[in-house]
C-alpha positions in Angstrom: 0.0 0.0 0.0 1.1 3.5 -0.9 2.8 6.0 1.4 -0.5 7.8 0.8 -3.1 5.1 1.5 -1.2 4.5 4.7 -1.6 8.2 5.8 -5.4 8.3 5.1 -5.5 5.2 6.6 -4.1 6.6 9.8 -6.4 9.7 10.1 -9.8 7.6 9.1 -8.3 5.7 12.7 -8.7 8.3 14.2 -11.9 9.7 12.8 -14.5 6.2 13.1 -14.6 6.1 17.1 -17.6 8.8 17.2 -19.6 6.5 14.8 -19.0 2.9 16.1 -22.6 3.6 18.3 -24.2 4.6 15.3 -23.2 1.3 13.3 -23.7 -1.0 15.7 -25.9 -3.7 14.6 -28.5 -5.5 16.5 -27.9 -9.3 17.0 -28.8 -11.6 14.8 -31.3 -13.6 17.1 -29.1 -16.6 17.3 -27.3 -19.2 19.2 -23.7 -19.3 17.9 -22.6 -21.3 14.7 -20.5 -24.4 15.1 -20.2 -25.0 11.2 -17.9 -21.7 10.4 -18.9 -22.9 6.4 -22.7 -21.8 7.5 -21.8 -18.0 9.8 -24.8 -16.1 9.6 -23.7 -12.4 8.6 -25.3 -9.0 8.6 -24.4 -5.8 7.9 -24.8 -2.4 5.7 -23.1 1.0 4.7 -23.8 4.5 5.1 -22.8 7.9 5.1 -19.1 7.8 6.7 -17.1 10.6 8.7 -16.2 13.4 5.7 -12.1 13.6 5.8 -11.1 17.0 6.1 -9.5 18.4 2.6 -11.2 15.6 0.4 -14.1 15.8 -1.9 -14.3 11.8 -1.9 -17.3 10.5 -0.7 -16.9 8.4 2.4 -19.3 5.4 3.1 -18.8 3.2 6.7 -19.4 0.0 7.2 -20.7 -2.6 9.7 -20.6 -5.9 9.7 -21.3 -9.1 12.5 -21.2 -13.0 11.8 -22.9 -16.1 14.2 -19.6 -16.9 15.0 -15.7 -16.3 15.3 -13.6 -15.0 12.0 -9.9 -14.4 11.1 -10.7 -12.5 7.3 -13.1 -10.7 5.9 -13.6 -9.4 2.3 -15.9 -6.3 1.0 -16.2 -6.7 -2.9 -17.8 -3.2 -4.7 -18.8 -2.7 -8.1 -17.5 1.1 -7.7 -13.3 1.5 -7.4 -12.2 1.9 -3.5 -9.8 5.2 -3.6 -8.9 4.7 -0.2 -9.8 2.7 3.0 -9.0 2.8 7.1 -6.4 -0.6 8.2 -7.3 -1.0 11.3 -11.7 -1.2 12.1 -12.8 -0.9 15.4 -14.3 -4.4 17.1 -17.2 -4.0 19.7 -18.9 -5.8 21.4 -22.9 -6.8 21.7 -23.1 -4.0 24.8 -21.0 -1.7 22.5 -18.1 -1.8 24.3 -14.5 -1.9 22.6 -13.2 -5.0 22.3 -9.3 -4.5 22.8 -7.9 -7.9 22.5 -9.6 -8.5 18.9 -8.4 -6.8 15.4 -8.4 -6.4 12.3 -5.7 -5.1 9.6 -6.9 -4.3 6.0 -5.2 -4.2 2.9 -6.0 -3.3 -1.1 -5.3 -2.4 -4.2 -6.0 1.5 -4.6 -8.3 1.9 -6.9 -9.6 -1.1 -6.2 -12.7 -3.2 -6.5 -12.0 -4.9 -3.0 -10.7 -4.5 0.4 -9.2 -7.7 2.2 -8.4 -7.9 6.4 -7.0 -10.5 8.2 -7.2 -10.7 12.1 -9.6 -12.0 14.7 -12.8 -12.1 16.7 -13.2 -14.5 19.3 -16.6 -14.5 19.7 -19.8 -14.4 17.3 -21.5 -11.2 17.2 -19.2 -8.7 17.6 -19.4 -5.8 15.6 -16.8 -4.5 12.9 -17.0 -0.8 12.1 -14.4 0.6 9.5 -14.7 3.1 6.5 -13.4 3.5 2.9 -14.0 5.8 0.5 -15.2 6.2 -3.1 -14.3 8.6 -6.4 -17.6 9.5 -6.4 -20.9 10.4 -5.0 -22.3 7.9 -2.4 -26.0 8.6 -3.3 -25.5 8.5 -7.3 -26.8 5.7 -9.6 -25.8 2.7 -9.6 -25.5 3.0 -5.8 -22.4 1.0 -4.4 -23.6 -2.3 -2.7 -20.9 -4.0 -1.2 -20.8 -8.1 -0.6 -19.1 -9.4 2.4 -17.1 -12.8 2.3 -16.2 -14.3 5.4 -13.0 -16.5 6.8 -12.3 -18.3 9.7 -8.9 -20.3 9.9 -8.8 -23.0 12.9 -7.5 -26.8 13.9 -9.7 -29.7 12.9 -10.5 -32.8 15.0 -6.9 -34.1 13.0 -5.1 -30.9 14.2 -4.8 -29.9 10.7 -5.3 -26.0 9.8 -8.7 -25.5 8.3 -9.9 -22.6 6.1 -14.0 -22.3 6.3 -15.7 -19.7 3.7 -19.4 -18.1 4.9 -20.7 -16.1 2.2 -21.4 -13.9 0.2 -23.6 -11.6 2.1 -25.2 -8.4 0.7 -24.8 -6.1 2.9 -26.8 -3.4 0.7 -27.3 -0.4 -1.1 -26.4 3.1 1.3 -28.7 3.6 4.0 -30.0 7.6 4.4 -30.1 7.9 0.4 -33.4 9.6 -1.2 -35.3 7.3 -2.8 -34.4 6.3 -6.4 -36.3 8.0 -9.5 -38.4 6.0 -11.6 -39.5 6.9 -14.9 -43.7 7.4 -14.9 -45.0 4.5 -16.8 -47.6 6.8 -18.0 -45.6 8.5 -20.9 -46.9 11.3 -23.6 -49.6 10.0 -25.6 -50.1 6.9 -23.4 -54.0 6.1 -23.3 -54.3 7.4 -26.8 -53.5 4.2 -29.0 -53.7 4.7 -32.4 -54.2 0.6 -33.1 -57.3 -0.8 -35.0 -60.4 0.0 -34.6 -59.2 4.6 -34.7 -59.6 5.2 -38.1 -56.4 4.4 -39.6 -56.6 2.1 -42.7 -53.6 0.4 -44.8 -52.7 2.7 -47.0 -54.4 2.5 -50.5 -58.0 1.7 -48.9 -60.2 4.2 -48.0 -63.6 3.4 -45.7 -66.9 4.2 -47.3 -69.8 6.3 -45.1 -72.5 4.2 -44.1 -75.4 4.1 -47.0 -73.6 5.7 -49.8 -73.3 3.2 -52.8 -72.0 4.2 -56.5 -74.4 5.6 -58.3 
């Protein structure tokens, strides 16, 4: 990662610790998952914390799984211009968790942002934010999908990779509500089919009771 990245990196650090309450996400209802090939995940994007001297648009994120994870992946349709390495972890009372962490890595511009660390338990909350060459609101709205891995020892002792995913975590929360084209359009509910006085050309209707003469 560029010299740059890593700067913005460092400020957006600094800048997501106001907006962790605001992301936090509710439980997902459930026990937690002992098959990490079948985590439960949730999560969605909005409006981030705006980065002082830049004009990108910056959308957070927050995601939580049924169970423990070591990676995570966020796949956009819209090139990433820049992201924050380290998200903050909480809790289900919204409490920092210290001892879990994240560190996130990408191409920039880039259609994806990768992080390797650790949760230790289901449900807690990641929070982190990245930003976008363009305007979070504008069509087609960004709508990430999140990938998830967890790494661990099988009954053989044998490191084991286990993939949940994807999930679709959603198009921006807090954006207007699209435009849609009426379906009523000019000179809809006039048709000009059979039956309104047009003929094929050459043919021409007679008036009722006039006969050649």
């Amino acid at each position: 990662m560029s010299d740059t990245a890593v700067r913005r990196a460092t400020r957006w650090l600094a800048l997501l610790s106001p907006i962790v309450v605001l992301l936090a996400i509710p439980a997902l209802g459930y026990a937690e998952e002992d098959n990490p090939n079948n985590y439960r995940c949730a999560g969605h994007v909005t409006a981030g914390r705006p980065e002082a001297g830049s004009t990108e648009a910056q959308v957070a994120y927050a995601i939580s799984c049924s169970g423990p994870i070591s990676g995570f992946e966020l796949q956009t349709q819209t090139p990433i211009t820049g992201f924050a390495s380290a998200p903050l972890i909480t809790n289900q009372a919204g409490l920092p968790v210290t001892t879990d962490s994240f560190s996130c890595d990408g191409e920039i511009p880039g259609l994806a942002v990768n992080c390797v660390g650790n949760t230790t338990q289901g449900y807690e909350t990641i929070a982190g934010q990245f930003a976008l060459g363009r305007k979070l609101c504008a069509e087609p709205r960004i709508d990430p999908k999140l990938t998830v891995m967890y790494a661990y020892l099988n009954e053989k002792k044998v490191i084991t990779q286990a993939i949940s995913g994807p999930f679709d975590l959603g198009r921006p929360r807090g954006c207007p509500a699209a435009a849609h084209p009426s379906k009523v359009g000019k000179g809809k509910g006039r048709g000009k089919g059979k039956g309104h006085g047009k003929t094929k050309a050459g043919s021409q209707k007679r008036p009722k009771g006039k006969t050649k003469g």
